[in-house]
C-alpha positions in Angstrom: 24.1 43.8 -52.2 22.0 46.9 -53.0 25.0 48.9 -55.0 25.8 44.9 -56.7 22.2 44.4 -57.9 21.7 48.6 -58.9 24.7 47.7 -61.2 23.4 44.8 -63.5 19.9 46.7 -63.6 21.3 50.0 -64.3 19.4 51.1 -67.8 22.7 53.1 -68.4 25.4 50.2 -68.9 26.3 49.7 -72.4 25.0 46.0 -72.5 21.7 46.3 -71.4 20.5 44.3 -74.1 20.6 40.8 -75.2 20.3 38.8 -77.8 19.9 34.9 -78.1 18.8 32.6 -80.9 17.8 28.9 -81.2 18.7 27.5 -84.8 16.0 27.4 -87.2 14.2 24.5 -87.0 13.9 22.0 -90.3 10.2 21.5 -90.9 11.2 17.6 -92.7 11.7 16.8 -88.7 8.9 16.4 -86.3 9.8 18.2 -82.6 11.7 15.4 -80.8 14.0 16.0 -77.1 16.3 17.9 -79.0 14.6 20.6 -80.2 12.7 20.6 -77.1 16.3 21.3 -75.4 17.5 23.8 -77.6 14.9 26.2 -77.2 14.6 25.4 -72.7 18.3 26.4 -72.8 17.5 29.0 -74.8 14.3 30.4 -72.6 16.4 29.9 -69.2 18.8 32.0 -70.3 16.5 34.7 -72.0 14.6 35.0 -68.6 17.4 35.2 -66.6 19.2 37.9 -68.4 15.5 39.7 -68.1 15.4 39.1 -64.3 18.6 40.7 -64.2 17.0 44.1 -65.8 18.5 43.5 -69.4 16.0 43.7 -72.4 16.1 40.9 -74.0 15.0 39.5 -77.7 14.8 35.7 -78.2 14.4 34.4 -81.2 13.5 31.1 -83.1 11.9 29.8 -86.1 11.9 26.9 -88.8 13.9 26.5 -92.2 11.6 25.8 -95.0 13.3 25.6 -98.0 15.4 22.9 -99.9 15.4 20.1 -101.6 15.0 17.8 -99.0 11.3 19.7 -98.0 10.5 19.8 -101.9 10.6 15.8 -101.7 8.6 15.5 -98.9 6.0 17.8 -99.7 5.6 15.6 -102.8 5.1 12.3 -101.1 2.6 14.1 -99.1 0.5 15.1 -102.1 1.1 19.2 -101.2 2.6 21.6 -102.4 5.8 23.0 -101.0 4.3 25.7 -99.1 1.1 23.9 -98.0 3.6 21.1 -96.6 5.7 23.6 -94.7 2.7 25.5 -93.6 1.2 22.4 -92.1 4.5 21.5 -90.1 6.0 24.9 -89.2 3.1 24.8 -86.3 4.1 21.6 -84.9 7.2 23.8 -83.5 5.6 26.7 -82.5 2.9 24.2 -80.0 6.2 22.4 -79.1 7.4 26.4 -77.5 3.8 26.9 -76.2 3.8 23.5 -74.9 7.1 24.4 -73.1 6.2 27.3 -72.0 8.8 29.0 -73.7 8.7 33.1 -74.0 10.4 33.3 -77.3 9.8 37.1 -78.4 9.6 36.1 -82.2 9.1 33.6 -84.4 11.3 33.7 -88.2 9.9 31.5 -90.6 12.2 31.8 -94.3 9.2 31.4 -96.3 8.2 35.3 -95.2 9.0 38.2 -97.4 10.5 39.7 -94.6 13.1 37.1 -94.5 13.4 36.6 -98.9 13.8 40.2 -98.5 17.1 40.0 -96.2 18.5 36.9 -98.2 18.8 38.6 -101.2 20.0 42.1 -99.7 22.4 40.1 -98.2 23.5 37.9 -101.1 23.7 41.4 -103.2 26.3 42.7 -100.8 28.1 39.2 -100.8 28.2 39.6 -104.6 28.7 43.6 -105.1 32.1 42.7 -102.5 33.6 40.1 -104.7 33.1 37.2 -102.6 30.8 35.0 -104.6 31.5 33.9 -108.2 29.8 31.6 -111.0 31.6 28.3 -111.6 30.6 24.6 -112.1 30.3 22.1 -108.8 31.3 18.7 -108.8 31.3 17.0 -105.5 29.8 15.0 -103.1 26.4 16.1 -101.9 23.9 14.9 -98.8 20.5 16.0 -99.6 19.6 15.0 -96.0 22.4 17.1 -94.4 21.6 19.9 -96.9 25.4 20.3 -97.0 28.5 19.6 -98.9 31.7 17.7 -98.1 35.2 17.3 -99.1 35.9 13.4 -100.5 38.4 12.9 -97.6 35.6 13.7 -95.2 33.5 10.8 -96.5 33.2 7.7 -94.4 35.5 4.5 -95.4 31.6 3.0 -96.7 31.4 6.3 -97.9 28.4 8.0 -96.4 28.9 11.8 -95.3 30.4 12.3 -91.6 26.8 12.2 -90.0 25.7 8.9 -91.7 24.0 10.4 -94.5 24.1 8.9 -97.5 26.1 11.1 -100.3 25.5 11.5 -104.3 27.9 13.0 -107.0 26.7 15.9 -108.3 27.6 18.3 -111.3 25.7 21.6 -112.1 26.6 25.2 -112.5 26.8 26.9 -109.2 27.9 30.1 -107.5 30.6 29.9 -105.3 31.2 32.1 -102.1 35.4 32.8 -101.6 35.2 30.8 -98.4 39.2 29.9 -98.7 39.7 33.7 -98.5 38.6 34.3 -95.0 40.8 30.8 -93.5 43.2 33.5 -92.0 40.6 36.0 -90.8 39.0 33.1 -89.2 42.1 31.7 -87.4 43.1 35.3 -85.9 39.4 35.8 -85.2 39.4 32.7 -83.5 42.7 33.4 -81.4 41.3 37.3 -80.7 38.0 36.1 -79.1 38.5 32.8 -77.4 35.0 32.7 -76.0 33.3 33.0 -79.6 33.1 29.1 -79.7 31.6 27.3 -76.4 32.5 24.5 -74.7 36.4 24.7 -75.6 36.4 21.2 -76.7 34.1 22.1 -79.9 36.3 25.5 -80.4 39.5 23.4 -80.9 37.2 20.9 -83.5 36.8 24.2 -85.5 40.1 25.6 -85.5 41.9 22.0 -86.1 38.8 22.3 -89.5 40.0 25.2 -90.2 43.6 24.9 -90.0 43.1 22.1 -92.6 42.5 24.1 -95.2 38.9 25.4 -96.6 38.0 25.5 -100.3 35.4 27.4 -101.8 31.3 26.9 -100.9 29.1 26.1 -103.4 26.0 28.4 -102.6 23.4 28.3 -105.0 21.9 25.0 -106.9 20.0 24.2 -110.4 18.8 20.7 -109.7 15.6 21.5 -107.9 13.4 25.1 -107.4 11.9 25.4 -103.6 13.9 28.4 -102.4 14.7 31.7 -103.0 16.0 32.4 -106.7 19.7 34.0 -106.6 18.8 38.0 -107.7 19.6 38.4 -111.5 19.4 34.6 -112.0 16.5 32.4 -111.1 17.5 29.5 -112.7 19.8 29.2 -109.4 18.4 28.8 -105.7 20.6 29.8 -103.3 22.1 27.5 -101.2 19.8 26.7 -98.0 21.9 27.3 -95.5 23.2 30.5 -96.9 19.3 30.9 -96.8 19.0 30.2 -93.3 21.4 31.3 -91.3 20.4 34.7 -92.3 17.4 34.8 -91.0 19.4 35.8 -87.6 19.7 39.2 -89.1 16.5 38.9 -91.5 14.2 38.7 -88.2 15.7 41.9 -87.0 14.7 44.1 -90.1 18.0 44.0 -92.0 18.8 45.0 -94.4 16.8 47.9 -92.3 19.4 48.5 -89.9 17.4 50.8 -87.5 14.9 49.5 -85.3 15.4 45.9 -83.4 18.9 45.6 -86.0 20.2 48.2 -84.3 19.3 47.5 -80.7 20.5 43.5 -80.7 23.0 43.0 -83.5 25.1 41.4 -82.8 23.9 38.3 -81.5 25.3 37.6 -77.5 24.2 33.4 -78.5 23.5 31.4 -81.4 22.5 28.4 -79.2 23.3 24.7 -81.4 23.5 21.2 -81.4 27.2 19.9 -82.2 26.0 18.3 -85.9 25.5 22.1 -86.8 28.3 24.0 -85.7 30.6 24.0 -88.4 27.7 26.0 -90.2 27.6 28.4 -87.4 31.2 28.7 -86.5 32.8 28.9 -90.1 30.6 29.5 -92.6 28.3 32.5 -90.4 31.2 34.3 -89.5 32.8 34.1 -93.1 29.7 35.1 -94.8 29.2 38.5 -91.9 33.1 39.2 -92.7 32.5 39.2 -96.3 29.2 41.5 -95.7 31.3 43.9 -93.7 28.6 43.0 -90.7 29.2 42.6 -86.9 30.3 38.8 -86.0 27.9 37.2 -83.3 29.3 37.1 -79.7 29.5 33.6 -79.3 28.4 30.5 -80.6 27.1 27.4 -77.9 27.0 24.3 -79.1 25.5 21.6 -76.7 25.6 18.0 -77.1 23.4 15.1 -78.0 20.4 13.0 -76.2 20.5 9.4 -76.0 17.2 7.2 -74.6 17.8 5.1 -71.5 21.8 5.1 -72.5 21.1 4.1 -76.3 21.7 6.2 -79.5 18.5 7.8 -80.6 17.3 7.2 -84.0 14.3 6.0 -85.8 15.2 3.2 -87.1 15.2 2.0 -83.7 11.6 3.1 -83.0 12.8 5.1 -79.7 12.7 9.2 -80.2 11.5 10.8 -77.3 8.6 12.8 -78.0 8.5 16.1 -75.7 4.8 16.5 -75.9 4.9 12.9 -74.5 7.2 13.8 -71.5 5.2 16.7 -71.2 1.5 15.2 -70.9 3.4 12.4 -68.8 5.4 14.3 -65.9 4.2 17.8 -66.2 6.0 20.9 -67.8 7.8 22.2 -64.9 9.0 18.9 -64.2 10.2 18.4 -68.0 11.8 21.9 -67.9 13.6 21.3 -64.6 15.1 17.5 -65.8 16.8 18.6 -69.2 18.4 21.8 -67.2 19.2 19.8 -64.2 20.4 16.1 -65.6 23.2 17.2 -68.0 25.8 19.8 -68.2 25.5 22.5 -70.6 27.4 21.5 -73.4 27.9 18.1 -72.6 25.7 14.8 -74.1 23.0 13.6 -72.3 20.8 10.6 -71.0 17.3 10.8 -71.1 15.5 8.0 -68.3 12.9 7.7 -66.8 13.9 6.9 -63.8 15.9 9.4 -63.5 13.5 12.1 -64.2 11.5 10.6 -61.5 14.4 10.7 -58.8 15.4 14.6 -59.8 11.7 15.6 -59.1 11.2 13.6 -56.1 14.6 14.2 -54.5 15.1 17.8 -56.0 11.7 19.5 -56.5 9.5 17.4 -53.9 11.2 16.5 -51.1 13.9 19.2 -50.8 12.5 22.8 -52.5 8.6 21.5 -51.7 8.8 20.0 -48.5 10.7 22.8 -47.8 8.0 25.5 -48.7 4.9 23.1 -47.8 5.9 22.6 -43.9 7.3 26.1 -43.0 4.0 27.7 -45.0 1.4 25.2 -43.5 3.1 25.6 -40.0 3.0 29.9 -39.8 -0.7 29.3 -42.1 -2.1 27.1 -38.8 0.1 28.7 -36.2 0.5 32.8 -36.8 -2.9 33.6 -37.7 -2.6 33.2 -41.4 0.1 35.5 -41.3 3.8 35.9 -41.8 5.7 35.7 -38.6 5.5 38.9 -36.7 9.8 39.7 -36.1 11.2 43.5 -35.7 12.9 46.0 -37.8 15.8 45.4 -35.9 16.3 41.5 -36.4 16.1 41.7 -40.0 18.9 44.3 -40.0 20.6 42.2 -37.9 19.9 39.0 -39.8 20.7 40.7 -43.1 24.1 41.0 -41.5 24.6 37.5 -40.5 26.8 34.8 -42.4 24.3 33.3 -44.2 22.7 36.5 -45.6 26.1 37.5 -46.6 26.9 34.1 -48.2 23.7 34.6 -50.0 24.7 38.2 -52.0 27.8 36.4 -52.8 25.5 33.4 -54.4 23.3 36.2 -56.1 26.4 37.7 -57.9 28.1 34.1 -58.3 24.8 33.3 -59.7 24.5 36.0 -62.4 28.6 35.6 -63.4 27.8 31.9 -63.8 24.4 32.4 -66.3 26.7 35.0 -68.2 29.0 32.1 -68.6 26.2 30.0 -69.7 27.4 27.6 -67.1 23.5 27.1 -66.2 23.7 23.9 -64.2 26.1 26.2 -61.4 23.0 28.3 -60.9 20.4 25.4 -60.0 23.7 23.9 -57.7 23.0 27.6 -55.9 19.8 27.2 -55.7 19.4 23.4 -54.6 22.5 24.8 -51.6 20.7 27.3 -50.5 17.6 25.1 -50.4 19.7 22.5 -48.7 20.9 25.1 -46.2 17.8 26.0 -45.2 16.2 22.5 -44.6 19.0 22.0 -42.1 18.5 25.2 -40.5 14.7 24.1 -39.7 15.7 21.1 -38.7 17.7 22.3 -36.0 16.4 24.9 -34.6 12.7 23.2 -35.1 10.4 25.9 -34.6 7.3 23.4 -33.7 9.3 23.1 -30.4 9.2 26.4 -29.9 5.5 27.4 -29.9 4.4 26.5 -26.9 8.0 28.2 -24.7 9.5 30.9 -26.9 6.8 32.5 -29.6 8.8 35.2 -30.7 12.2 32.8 -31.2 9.4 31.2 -33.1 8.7 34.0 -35.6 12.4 34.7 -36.0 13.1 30.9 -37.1 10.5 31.2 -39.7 10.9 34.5 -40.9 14.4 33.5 -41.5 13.1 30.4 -43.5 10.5 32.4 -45.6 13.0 35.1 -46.2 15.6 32.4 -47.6 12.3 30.7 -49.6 12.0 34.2 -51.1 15.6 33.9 -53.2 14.7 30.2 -53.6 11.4 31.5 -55.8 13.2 34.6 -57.4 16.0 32.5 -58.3 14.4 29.3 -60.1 12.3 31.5 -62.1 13.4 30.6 -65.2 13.4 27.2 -64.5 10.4 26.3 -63.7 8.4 30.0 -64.4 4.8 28.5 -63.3 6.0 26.3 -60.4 8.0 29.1 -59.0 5.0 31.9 -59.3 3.2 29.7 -56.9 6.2 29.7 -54.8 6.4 33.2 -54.4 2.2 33.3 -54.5 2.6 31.7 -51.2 5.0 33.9 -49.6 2.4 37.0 -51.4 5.5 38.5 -53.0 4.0 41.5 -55.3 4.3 40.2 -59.4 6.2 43.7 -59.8 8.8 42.6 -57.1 10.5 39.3 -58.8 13.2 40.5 -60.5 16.9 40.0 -59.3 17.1 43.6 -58.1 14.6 43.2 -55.7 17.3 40.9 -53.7 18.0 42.7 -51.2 16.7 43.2 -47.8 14.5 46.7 -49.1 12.2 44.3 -50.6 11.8 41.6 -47.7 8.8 39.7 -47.0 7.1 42.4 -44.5 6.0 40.9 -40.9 2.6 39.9 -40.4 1.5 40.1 -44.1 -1.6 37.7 -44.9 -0.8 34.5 -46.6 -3.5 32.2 -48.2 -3.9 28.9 -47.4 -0.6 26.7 -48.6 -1.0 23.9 -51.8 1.7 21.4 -52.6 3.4 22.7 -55.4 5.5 20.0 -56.7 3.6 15.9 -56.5 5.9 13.2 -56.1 6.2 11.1 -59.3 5.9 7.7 -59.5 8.3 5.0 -61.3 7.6 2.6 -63.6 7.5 -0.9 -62.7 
């Protein structure tokens, strides 16, 4: 395990660092389940790549501009800023809230970020891929977005719902039709650029289908930044916005944190967005003669208690709610645990209840609360007393051998983004070791074979060790009094430090064990 785990921390591999974005959040919306999972995937996988010695740079923020947020701020009697001001913090408490380690924070009303939109539409201009023409077409000011008549619904409302209006105005155009090729053989070249598969084959099968030319600018309204050389235009908000990937990192500065992350390893979105992400993105960085992003992750959908989420029907699920209600750790663990990365998901009550009473309390809990109360009372508020000798030889032993091949199982699955693999690790090994200490029952032993005793538990605690380590970025607070308990050094938590060099030492003094994860209780 030692030359596995010296590997993925050496400082001296090429891709040591890593790079992961949520989208930018729109400031119209108020934080709701989805966001809320967005940025969890997004923090689970930032801390793990940490753990496993990379330096990392996670990144989210909220998109300001548009016409839809110049309509709203009007209603509300502010002005656009004032408005955006006032709701940009909502999503910066719903990280904190979360407990989410995000190492910056983009919002596109900064200069910084003006300042890479316009560098960036320059070199789109200066390399003949964006023109002046006239649009006429269908238009969703609630989608911010643009679509083809044959994309319209049979009622005609845009794919998503949205209700559409015909518009006419003098716009520029970016030569999107040029890159359909490039695309297609980018596509086929790196097969892991779009994630799950199923969403990859929706963009190709788009693509295939022919793409026309994007309207990027508009005359109709003024919150936004004004095209350079021409203010009367604004540039189109997602042109706007999906820069601010590259904006946040200094560009068009490319020294400093550009040069250390770009590109991107994940652009983490929901489905409804991806097209932006996995067509437009790419097209616009292959027209800047920029570095494409690694790969884009698009996860699915939440519905509440089975049914479509909407507010019409009075029932989004407000993560400050679930928070104040269940607790964050228990939050955090239930959206990573309940649904496949990738896949849709249910939000129930019920169900969070069972995953942190089945999951967290009685197996990881009871686990650590009995084996921790039992050596607190029974070996002097110390960790059981074992040789040199039987950790060698238990480090040796089948299970400690299965474990290095979870460890590296575990870091191949995170780099796959296959996140629910890992907690199936972690809940096996917990599994593992509640059957161990049922068998060999060390309570029996006290009173006939004391060192047998100490060998049983040191086992246990030594397996509760890569339980803590592991579910870090899960549940971060939950699992710091997990490893608190076992009084694992804060400088010895990292992935390397799985390996028997850094196992709990005999006879080290313990403090006196607290539950660590309360049993929930379910509605009647």
């Amino acid at each position: 395990m030692n030359a596995f785990l010296t590997q993925i921390n050496d400082k001296e591999v090429s891709n040591n660092r890593f790079y992961i974005t949520t989208p930018i959040y729109y400031v119209n919306d108020v934080p709701h389940i989805g966001h809320a999972y967005t940025s969890l995937a997004c923090d689970v996988i930032a801390r793990f790549m940490k753990l496993a010695g990379k330096e990392v740079w996670y990144l989210s923020g909220t998109d300001e501009h548009g016409q839809k947020v110049e309509k709203s701020a009007l209603n509300n009697d502010l002005s656009p800023q004032e408005f955006t001001d006032k709701m940009s913090i909502n999503f910066r408490n719903l990280l904190q809230s979360l407990n989410i380690a995000n190492s910056d924070f983009i919002r596109t009303t900064e200069e910084r970020h003006k300042l890479g939109v316009k560098a960036f539409w320059n070199r789109l201009y200066e390399n003949g891929d964006v023109y002046l023409g006239k649009y006429s077409g269908w238009y969703s000011v609630r989608d911010e977005a643009f679509y083809d008549e044959s994309e319209l619904t049979p009622e005609g409302f845009a794919p998503t719902g949205a209700p559409v209006e015909w518009l006419e105005e003098p716009s520029y155009f970016f030569a999107l039709s040029k890159w359909q090729n490039k695309l297609l053989e980018f596509y086929d070249a790196n097969p892991e650029f779009i994630i799950p598969k199923t969403r990859r084959n929706e963009v190709i099968s788009f693509v295939k289908n022919g793409l026309m030319d994007l309207s990027i600018s508009r005359t109709s309204f003024k919150w936004g930044i004004p095209v350079p050389g021409n203010e009367k235009h604004i540039i189109y908000v997602w042109l706007d916005a999906l820069t601010n990937y590259i904006s946040a990192l200094g560009y068009p500065d490319k020294t400093g944190n550009y040069s250390k992350f770009w590109p991107a390893d994940a652009h983490v979105v929901g489905k409804d967005i991806l097209r932006f992400h996995a067509v437009y993105w790419p097209a616009f960085l292959m027209a800047a003669g920029l570095p494409l992003p690694k790969s884009i992750i698009a996860h699915g959908w939440w519905t509440n208690e089975g049914q479509k989420i909407s507010k019409s029907l009075g029932n989004v699920i407000d993560p400050f709610k679930l928070i104040e209600n269940f607790g964050q750790d228990q939050v955090r663990y239930f959206l990573m645990r309940e649904v496949i990365f990738g896949n849709d998901g249910n939000y129930a009550h019920d169900n969070l209840v069972q995953r942190n009473n089945t999951e967290l309390s009685n197996k990881i809990g009871n686990l650590i609360q009995r084996t921790c109360s039992f050596i607190f009372k029974n070996c002097g508020q110390k960790m059981p007393d074992v040789t040199k000798r039987f950790i060698d030889n238990m480090y040796q032993d089948s299970f400690f051998v299965q474990l290095e091949d979870i460890v590296k199982d575990t870091i191949i699955q995170m780099e796959s983004y296959n996140i629910n693999a890992v907690l199936d690790h972690i809940i096996y090994i917990t599994e593992q070791s509640n059957i161990y200490i049922d068998r060999e029952a060390p309570w029996a032993l006290k009173n006939s074979d004391l060192p047998k005793m100490n060998e049983v538990l040191y086992r246990i605690v030594e397996t509760i060790r890569y339980i803590g380590i592991l579910i870090q970025p899960f549940i971060p607070d939950s699992a710091a009094k997990i490893l608190d308990q076992l009084s694992v050094p804060e400088d010895n938590r990292d992935f390397r430090h799985l390996t028997q060099e850094f196992a709990i030492k005999p006879s080290t003094r313990i403090s006196e064990p607290l539950p660590i994860f309360p049993r929930l209780e379910i509605r009647n």
